[in-house]
Backbone of each chain as ProteinMPNN parsed JSONL, in Angstrom:
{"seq_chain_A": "XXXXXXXXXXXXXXXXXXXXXXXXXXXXXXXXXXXXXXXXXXXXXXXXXXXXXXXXXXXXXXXXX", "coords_chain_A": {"N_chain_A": [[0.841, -1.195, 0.0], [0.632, 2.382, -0.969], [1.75, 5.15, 0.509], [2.506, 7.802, 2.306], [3.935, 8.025, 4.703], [6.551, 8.203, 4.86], [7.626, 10.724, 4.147], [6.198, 12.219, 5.253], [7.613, 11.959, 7.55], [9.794, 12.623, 7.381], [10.234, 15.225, 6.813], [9.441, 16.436, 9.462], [11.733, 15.62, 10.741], [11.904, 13.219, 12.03], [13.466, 10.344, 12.964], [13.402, 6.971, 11.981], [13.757, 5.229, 14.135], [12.608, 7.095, 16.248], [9.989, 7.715, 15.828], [8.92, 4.696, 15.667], [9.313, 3.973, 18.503], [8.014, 5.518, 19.708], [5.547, 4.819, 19.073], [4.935, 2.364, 19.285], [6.184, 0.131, 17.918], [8.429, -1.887, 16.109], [11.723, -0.707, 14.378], [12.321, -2.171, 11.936], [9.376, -2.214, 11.169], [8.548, 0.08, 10.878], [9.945, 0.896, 8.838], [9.007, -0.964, 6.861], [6.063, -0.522, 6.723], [6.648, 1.946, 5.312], [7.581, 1.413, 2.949], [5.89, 0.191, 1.795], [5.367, -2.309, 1.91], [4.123, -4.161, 4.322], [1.136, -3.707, 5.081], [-0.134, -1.79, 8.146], [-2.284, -2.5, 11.001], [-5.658, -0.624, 11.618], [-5.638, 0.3, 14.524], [-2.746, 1.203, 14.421], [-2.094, 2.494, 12.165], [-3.404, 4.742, 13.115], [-2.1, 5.61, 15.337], [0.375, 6.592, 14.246], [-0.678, 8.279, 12.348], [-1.162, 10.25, 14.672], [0.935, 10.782, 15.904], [2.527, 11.926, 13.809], [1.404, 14.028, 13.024], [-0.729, 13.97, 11.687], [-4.027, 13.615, 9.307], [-5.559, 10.545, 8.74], [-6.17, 9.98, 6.328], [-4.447, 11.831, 5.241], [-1.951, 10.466, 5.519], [-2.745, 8.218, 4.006], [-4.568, 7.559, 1.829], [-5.044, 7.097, -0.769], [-4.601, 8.997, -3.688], [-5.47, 9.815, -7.053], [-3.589, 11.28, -9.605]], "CA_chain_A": [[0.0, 0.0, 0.0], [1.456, 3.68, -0.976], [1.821, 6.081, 1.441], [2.983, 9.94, 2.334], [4.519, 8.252, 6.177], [8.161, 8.61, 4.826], [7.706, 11.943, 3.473], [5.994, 13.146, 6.336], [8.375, 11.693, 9.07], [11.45, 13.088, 6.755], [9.668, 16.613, 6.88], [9.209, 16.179, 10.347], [12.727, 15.147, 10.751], [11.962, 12.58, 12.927], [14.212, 8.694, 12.295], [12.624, 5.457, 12.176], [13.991, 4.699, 15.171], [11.824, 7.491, 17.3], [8.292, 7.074, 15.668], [8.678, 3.205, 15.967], [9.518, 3.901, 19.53], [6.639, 6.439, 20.364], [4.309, 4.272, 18.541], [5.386, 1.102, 20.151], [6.462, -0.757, 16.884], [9.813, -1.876, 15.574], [12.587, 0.533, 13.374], [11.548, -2.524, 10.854], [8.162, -2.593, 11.058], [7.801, 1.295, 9.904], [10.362, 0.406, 7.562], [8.112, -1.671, 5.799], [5.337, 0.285, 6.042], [7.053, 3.191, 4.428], [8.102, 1.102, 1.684], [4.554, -0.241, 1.049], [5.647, -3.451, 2.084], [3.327, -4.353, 5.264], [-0.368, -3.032, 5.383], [-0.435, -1.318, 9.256], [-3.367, -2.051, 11.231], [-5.845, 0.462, 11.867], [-4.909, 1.461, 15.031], [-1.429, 1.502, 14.376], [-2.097, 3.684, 11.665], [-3.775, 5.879, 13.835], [-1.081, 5.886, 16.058], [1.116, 6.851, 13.198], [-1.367, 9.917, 12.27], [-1.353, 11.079, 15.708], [2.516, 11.381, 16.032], [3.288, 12.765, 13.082], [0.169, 14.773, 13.304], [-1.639, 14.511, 10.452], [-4.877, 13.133, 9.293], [-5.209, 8.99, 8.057], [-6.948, 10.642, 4.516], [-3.002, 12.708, 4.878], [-0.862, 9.546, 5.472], [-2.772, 6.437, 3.685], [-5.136, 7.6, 1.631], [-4.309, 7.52, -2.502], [-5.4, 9.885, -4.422], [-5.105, 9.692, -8.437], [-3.254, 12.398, -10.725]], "C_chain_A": [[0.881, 1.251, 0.0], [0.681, 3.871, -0.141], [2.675, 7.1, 1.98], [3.625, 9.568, 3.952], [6.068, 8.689, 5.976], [8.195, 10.216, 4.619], [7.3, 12.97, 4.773], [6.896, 13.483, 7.861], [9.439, 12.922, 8.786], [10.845, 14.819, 6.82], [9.92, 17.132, 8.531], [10.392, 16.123, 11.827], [12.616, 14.503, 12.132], [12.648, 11.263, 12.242], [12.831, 7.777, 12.473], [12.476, 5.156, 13.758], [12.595, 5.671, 16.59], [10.359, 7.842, 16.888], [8.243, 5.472, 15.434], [8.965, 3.661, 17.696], [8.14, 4.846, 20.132], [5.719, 5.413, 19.665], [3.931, 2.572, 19.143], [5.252, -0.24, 18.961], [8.278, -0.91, 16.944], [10.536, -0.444, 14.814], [11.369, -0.814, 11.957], [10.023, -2.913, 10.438], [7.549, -1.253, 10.306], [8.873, 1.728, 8.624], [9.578, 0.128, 6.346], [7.051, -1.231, 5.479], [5.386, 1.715, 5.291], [7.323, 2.756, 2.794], [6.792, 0.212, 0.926], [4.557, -1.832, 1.508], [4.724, -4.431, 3.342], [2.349, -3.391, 5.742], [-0.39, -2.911, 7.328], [-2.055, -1.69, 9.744], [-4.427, -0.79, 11.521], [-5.687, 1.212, 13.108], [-3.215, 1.531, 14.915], [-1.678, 2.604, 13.386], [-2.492, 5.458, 12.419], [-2.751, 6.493, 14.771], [-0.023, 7.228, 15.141], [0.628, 8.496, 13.112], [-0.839, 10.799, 13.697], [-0.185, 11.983, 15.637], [3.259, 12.289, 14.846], [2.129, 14.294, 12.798], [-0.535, 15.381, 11.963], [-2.595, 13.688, 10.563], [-4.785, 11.143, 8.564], [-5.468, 9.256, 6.53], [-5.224, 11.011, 4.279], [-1.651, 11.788, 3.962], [-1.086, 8.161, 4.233], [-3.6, 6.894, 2.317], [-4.914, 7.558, 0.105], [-5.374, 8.021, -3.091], [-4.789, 9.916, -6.239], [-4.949, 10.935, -8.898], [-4.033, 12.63, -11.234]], "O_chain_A": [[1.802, 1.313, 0.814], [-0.412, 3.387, 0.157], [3.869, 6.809, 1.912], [3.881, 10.569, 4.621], [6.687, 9.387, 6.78], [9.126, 10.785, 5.189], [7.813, 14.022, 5.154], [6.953, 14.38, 8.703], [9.814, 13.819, 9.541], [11.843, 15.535, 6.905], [10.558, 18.162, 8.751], [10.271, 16.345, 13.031], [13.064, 15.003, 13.164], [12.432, 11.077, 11.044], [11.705, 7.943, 12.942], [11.458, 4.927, 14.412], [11.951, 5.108, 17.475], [9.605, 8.267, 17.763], [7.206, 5.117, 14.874], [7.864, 3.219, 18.024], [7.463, 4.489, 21.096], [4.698, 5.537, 20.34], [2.883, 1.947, 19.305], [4.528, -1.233, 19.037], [9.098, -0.264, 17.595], [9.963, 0.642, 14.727], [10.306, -0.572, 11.385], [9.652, -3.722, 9.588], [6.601, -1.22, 9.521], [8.699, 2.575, 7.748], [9.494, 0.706, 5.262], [6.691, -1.288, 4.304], [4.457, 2.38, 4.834], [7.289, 3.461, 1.785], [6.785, -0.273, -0.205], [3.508, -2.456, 1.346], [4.757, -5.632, 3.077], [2.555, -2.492, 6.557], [-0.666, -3.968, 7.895], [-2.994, -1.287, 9.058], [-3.788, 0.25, 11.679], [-5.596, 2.439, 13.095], [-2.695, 2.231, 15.783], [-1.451, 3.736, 13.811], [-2.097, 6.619, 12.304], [-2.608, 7.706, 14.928], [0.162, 8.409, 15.437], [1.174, 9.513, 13.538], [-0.211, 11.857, 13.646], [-0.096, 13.196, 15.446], [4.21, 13.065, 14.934], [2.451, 15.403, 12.371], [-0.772, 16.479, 11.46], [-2.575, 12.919, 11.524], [-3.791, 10.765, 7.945], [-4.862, 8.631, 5.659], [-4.678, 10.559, 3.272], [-0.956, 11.921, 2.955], [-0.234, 7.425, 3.736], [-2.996, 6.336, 1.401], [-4.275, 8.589, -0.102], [-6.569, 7.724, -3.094], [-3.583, 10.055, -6.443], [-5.851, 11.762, -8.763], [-3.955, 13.469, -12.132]]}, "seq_chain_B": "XXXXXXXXXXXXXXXXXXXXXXXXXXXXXXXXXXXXXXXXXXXXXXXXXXXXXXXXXXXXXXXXXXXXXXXXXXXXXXXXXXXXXXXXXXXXXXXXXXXXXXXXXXXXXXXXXXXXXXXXXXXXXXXXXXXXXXXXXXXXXXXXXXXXXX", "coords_chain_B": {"N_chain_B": [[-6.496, -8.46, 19.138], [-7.265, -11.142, 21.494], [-6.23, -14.052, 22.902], [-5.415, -17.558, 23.924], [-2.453, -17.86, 23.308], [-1.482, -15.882, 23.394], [0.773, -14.286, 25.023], [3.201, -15.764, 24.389], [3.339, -14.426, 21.815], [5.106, -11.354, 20.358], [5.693, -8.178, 20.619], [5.265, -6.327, 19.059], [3.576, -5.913, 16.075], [3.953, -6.364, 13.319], [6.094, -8.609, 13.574], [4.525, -10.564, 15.231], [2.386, -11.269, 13.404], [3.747, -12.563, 11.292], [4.897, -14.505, 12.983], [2.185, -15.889, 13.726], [1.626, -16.917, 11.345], [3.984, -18.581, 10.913], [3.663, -20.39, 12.599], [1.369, -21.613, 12.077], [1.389, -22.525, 9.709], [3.5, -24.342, 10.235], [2.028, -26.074, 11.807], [0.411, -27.195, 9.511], [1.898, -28.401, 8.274], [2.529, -30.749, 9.864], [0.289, -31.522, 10.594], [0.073, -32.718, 7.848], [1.755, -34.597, 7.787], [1.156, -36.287, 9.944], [-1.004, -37.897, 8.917], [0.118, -38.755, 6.541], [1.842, -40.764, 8.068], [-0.507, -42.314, 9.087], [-1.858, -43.648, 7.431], [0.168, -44.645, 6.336], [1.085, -46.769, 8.252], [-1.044, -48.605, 7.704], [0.089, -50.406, 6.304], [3.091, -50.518, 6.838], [4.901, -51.572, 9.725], [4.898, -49.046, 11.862], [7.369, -47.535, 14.267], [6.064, -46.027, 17.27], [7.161, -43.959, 19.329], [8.995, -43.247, 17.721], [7.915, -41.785, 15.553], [6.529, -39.901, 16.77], [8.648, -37.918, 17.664], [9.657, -37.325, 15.356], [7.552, -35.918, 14.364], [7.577, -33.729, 16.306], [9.803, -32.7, 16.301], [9.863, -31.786, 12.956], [7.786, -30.049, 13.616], [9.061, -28.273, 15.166], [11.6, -27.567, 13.974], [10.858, -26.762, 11.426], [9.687, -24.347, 12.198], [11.362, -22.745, 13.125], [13.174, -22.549, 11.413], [12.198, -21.051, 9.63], [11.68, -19.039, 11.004], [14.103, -17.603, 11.219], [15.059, -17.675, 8.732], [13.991, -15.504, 8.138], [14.309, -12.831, 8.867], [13.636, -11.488, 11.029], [14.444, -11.146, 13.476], [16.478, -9.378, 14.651], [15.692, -6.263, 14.377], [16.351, -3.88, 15.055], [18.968, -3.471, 13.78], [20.27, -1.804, 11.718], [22.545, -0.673, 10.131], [26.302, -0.615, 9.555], [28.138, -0.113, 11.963], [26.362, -1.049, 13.518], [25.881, -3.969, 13.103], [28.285, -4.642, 13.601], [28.358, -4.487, 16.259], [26.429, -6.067, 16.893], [27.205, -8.399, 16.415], [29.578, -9.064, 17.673], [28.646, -9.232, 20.331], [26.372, -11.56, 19.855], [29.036, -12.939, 19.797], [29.682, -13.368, 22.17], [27.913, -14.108, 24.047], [27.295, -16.617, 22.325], [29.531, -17.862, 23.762], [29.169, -17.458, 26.992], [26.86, -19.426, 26.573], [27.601, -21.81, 25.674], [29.636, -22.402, 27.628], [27.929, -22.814, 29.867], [25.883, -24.927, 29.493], [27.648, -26.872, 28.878], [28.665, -27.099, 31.574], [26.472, -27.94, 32.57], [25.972, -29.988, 30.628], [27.973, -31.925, 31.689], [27.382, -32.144, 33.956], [25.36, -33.745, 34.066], [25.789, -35.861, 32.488], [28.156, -37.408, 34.293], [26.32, -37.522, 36.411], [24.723, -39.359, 35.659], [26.446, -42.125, 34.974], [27.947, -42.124, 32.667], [29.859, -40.741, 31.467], [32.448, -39.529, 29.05], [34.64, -38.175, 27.135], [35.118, -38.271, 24.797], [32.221, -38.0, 23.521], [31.628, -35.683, 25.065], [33.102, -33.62, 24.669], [32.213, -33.401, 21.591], [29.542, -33.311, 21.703], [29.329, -30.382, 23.147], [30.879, -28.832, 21.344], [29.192, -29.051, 18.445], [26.942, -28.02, 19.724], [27.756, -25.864, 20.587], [28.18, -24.595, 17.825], [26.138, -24.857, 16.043], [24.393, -23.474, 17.426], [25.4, -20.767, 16.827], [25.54, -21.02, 14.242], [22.76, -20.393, 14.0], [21.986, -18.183, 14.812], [23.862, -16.441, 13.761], [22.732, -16.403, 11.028], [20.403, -15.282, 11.088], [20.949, -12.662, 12.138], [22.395, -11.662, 10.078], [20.402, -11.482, 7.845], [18.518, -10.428, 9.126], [20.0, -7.661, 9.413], [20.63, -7.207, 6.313], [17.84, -7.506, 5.257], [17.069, -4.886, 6.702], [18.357, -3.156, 6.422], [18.057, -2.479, 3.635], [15.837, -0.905, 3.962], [16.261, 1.522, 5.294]], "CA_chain_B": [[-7.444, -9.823, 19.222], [-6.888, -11.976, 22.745], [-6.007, -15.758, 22.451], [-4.236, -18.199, 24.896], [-1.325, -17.908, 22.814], [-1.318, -14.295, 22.998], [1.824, -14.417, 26.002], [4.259, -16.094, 23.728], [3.948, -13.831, 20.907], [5.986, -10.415, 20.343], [4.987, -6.968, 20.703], [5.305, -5.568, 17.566], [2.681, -6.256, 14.938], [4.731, -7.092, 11.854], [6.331, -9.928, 14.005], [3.602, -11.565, 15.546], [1.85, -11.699, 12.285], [4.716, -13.422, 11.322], [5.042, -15.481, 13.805], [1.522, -16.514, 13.514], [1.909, -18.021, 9.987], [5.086, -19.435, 10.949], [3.448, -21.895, 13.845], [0.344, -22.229, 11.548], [1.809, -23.592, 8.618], [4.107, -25.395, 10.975], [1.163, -27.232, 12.339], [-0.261, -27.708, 8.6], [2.698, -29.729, 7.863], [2.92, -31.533, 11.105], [-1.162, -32.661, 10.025], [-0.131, -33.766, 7.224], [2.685, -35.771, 8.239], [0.201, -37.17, 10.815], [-1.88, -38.613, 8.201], [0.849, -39.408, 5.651], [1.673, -41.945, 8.713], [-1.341, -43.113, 9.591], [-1.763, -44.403, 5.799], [2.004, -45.785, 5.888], [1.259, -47.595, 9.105], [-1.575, -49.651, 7.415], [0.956, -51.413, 5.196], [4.233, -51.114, 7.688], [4.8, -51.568, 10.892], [6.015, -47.609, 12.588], [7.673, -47.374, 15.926], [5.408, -44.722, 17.48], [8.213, -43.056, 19.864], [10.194, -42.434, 16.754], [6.809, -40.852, 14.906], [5.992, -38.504, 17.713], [9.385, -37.125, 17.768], [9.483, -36.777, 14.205], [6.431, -35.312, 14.051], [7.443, -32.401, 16.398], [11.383, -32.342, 15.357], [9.189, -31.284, 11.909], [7.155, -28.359, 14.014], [9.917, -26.986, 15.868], [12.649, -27.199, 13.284], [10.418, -25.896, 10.614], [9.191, -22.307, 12.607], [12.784, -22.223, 13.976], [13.976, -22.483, 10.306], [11.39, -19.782, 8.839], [12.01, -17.714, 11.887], [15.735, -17.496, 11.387], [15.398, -16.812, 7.379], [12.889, -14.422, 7.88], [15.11, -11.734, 9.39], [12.805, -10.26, 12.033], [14.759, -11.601, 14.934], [17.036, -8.092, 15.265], [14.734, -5.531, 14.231], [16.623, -2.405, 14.651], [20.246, -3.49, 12.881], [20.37, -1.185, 10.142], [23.928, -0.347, 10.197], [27.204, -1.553, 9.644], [28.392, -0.358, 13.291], [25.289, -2.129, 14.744], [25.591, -4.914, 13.008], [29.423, -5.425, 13.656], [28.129, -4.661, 17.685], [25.701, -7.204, 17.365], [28.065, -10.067, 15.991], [30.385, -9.015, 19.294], [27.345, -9.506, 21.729], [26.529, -12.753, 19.503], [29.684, -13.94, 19.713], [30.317, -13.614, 23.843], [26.921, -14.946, 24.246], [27.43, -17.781, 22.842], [30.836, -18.367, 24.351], [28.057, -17.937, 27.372], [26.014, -20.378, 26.331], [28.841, -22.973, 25.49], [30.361, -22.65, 28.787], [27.006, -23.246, 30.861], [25.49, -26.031, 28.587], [28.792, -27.883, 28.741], [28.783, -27.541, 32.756], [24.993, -28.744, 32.589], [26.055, -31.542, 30.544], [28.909, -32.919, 32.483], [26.69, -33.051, 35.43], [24.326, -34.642, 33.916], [26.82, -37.071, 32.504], [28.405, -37.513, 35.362], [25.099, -38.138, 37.437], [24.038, -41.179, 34.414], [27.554, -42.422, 34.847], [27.919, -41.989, 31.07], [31.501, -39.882, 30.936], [32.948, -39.965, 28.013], [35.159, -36.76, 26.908], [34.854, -37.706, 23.309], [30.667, -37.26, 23.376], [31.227, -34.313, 25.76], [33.284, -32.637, 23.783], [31.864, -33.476, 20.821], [28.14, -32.527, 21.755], [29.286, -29.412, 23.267], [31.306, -27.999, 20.02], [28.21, -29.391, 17.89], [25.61, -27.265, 19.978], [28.004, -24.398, 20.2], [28.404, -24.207, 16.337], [24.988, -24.754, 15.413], [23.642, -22.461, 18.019], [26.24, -19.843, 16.819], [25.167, -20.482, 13.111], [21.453, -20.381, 13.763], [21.988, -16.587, 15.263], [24.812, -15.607, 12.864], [22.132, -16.482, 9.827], [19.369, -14.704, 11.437], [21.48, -11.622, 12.481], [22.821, -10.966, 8.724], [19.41, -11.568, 7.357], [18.083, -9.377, 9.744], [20.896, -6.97, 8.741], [20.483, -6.794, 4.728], [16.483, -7.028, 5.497], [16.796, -3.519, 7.923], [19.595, -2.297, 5.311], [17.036, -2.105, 2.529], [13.991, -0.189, 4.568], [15.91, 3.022, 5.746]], "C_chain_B": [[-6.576, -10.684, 20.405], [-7.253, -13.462, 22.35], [-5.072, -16.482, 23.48], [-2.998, -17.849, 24.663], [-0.847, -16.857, 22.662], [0.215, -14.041, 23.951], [2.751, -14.927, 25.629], [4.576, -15.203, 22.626], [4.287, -12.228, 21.392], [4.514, -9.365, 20.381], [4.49, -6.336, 19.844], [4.499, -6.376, 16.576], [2.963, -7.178, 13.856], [4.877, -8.538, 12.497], [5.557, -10.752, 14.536], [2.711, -11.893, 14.616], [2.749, -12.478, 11.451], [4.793, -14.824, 11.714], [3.765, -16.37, 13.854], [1.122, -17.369, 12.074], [2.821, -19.295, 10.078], [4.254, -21.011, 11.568], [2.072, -22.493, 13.021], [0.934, -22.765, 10.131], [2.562, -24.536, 8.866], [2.781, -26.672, 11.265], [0.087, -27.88, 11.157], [0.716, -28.708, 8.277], [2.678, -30.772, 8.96], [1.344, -32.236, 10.585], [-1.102, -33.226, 9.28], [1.199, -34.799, 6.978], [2.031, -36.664, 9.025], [-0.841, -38.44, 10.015], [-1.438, -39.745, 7.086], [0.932, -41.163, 6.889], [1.11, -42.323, 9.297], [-1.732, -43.98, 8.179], [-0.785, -45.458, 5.664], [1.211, -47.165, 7.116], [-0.042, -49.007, 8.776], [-0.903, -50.934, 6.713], [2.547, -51.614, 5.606], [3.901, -50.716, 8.77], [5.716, -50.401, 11.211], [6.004, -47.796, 14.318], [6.794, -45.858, 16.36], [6.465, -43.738, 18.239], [8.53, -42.517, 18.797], [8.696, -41.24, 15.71], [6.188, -39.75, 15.153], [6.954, -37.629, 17.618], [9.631, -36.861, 16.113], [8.762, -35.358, 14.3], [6.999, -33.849, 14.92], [8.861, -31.85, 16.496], [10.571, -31.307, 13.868], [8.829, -30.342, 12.148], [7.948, -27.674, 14.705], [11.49, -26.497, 14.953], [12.077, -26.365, 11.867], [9.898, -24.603, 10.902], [10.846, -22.352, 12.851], [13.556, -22.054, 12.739], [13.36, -20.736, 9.486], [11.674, -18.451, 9.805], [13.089, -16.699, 11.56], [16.165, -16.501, 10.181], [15.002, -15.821, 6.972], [13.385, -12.691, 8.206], [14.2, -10.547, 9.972], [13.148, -10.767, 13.49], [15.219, -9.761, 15.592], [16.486, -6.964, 14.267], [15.373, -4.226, 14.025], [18.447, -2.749, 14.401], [19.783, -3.182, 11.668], [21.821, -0.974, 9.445], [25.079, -0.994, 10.301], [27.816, -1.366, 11.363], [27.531, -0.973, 13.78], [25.342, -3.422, 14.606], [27.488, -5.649, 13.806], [29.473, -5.725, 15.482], [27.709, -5.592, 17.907], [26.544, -8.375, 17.193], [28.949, -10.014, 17.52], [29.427, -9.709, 20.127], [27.176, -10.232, 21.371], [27.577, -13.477, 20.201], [30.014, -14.293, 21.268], [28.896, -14.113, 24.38], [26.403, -16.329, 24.035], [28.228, -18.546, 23.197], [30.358, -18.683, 25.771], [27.514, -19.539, 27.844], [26.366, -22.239, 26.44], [29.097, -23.553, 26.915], [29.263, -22.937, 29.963], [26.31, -24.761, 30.203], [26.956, -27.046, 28.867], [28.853, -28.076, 29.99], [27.557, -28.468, 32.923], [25.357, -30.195, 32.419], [27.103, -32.432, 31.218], [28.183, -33.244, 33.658], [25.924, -33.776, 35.176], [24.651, -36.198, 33.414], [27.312, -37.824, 32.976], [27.663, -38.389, 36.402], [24.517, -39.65, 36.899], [25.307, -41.839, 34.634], [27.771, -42.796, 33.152], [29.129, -41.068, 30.245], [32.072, -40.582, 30.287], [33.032, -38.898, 26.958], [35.191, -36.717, 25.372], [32.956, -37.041, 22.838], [30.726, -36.149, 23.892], [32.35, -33.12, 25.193], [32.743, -32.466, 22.526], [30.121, -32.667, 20.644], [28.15, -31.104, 22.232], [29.444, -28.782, 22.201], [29.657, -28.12, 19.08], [27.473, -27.972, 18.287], [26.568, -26.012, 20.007], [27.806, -23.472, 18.584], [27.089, -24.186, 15.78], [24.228, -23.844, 15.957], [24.253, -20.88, 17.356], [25.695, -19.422, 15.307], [23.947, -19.865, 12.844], [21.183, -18.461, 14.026], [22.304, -15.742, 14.276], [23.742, -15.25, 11.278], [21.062, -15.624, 9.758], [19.703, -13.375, 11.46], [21.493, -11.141, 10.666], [21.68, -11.368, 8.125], [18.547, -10.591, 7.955], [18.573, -8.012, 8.766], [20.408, -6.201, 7.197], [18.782, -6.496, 4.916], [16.085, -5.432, 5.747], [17.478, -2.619, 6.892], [18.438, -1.277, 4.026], [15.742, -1.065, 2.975], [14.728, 1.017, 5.055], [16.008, 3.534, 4.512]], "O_chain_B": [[-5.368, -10.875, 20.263], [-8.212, -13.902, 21.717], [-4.015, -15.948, 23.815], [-2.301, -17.509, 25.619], [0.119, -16.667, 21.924], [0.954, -13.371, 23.229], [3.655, -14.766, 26.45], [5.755, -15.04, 22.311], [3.907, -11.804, 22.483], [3.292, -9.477, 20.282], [3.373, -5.819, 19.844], [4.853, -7.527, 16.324], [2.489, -8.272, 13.546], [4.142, -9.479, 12.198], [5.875, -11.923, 14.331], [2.081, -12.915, 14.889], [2.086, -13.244, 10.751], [4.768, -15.881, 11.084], [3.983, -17.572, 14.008], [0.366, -18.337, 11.988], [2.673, -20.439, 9.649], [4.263, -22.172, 11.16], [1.697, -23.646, 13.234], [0.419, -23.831, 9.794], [2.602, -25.534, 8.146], [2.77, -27.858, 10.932], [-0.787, -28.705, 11.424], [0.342, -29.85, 8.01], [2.921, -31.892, 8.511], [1.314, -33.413, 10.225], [-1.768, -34.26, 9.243], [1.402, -35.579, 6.047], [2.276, -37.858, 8.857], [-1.25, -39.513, 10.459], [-1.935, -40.818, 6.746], [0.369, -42.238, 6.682], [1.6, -42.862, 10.289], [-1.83, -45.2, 8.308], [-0.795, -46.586, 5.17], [0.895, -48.29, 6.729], [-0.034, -50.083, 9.373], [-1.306, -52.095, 6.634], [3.257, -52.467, 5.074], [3.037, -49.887, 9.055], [6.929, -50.448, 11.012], [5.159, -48.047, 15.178], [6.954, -44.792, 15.764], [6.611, -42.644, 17.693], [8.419, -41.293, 18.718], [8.846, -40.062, 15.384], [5.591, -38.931, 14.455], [6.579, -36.465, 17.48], [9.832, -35.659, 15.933], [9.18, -34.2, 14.308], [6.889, -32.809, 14.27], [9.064, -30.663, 16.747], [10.8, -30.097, 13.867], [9.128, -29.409, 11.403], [7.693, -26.493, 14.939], [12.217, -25.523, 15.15], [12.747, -25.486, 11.324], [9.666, -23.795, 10.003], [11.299, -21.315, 12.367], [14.615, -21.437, 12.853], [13.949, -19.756, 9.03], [11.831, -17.274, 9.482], [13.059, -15.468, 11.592], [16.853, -15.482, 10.13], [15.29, -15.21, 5.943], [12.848, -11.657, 7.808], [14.038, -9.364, 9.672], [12.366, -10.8, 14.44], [14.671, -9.112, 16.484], [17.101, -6.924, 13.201], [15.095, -3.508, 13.065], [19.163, -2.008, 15.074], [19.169, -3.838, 10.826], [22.017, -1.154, 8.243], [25.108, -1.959, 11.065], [27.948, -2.4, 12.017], [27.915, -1.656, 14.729], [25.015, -4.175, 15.524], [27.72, -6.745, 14.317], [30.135, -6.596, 16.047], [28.128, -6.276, 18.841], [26.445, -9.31, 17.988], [28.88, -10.932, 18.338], [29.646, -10.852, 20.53], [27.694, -10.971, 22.209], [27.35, -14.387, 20.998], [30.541, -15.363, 21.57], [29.034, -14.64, 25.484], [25.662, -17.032, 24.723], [28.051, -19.763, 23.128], [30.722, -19.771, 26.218], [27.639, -20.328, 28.78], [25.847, -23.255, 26.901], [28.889, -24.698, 27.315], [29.734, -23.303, 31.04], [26.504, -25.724, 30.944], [26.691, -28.231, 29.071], [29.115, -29.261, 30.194], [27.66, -29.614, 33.363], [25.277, -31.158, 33.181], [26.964, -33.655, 31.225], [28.263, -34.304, 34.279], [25.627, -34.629, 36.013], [24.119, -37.265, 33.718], [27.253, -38.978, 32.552], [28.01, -39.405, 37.004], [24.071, -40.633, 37.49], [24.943, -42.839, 34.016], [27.672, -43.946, 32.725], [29.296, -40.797, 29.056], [32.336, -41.773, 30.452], [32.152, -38.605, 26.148], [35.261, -35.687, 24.702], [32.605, -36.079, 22.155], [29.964, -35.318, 23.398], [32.256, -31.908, 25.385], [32.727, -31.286, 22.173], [29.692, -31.844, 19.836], [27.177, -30.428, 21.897], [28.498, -28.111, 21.788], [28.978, -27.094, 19.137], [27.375, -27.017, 17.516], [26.127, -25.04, 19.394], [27.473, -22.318, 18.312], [26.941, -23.339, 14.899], [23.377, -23.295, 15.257], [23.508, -19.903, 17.435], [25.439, -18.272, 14.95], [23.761, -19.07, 11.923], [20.35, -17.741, 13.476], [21.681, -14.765, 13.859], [23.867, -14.242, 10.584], [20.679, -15.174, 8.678], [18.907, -12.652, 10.861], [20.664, -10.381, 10.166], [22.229, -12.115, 7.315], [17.831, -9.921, 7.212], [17.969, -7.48, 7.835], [19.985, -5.06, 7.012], [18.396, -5.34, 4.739], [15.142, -4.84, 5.222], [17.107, -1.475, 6.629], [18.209, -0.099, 3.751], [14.881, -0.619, 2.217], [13.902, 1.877, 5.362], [15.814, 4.735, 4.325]]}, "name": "protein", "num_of_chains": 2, "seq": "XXXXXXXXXXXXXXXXXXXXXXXXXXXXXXXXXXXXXXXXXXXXXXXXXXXXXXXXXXXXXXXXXXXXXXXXXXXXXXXXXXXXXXXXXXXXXXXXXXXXXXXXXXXXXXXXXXXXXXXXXXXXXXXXXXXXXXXXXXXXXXXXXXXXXXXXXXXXXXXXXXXXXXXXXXXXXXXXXXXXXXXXXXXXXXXXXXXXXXXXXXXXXXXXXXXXXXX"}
């Protein structure tokens, strides 16, 4: 699944390492969901939103060109 | 979601979804090994001791194999300094491991009157080296896995 979490963390300038740690995941677990690679549940996503503080529509949501 | 089995698995999402494939396809093969020899045993005669331990030699060496290749044991080795830390801490852990396992087994050796410095050296090196590889394979799989995701 695409998604705007890398872009937002890297904005954010937060690492892997300290939104997997506030969120209470792995470094490789938001690895993978940055790279599309493992679908997040929904509250983890939510989690996700919170901390980086945007909306789930912000982080998950695809929108077509 | 709450389940008996919920106290063995990990914290983290990714890995316990993981981990729950692992032990469930473990226990799909282990059924149908169960069945394969209940079929065989109409037409030979099976020692059952040796069929039971098969049977869960099969479920614990097959999650312990998928676990290993799966490289979600060390989670946050991304790096070549972390990883060359972790092989250190590997390697005095299972120097560790060696050196308590090998006291274990002499007493236990000992206690069976069953001494005999070629098995007890022999089973120690054995379990050191295989315990050492089973880490080392997991670690650098980990490694290149974690490498690729920052």
């Amino acid at each position: 699944m695409r998604n705007n979490v890398k872009i937002t963390r890297v904005k954010t300038s937060m690492t892997q390492q300290q939104l997997a740690k506030n969120v209470g995941v792995t470094r490789q677990t938001i690895g993978l969901i940055e790279k599309g690679e493992y679908n997040p549940t929904l509250s983890l996503c939510i989690a996700i939103a919170k901390e980086l503080e945007k909306t789930l529509d912000e982080l998950f949501w695809e929108v077509e060109d | 979601m709450k389940s008996w089995i919920s106290f063995l698995m990990p914290d983290d999402e990714y890995k316990e979804k993981k981990m729950l494939y692992f032990l469930a396809e473990g226990a799909v093969l282990l059924f149908l090994f169960l069945v394969i020899m209940i079929i065989c045993s109409n037409f030979i005669s099976l020692d059952t001791g040796v069929i039971l331990l098969a049977g869960i030699a099969i479920f614990l060496f097959y999650i312990l194999g998928r676990y290993t290749l799966s490289g979600i044991e060390y989670t946050d080795i991304a790096t070549e300094k972390e990883y060359k830390r972790a092989l250190r801490a590997l390697k005095s852990r299972t120097a560790s491991f060696v050196v308590l396992f090998g006291i274990g087994y002499l007493v236990y050796t000992m206690a069976s009157n069953e001494a005999n410095w070629y098995d007890f050296f022999g089973m120690v090196i054995s379990v050191g080296i295989i315990s050492f590889l089973l880490e080392f394979i997991s670690l650098k799989k980990s490694y290149k896995k974690n490498k690729e995701l920052l």
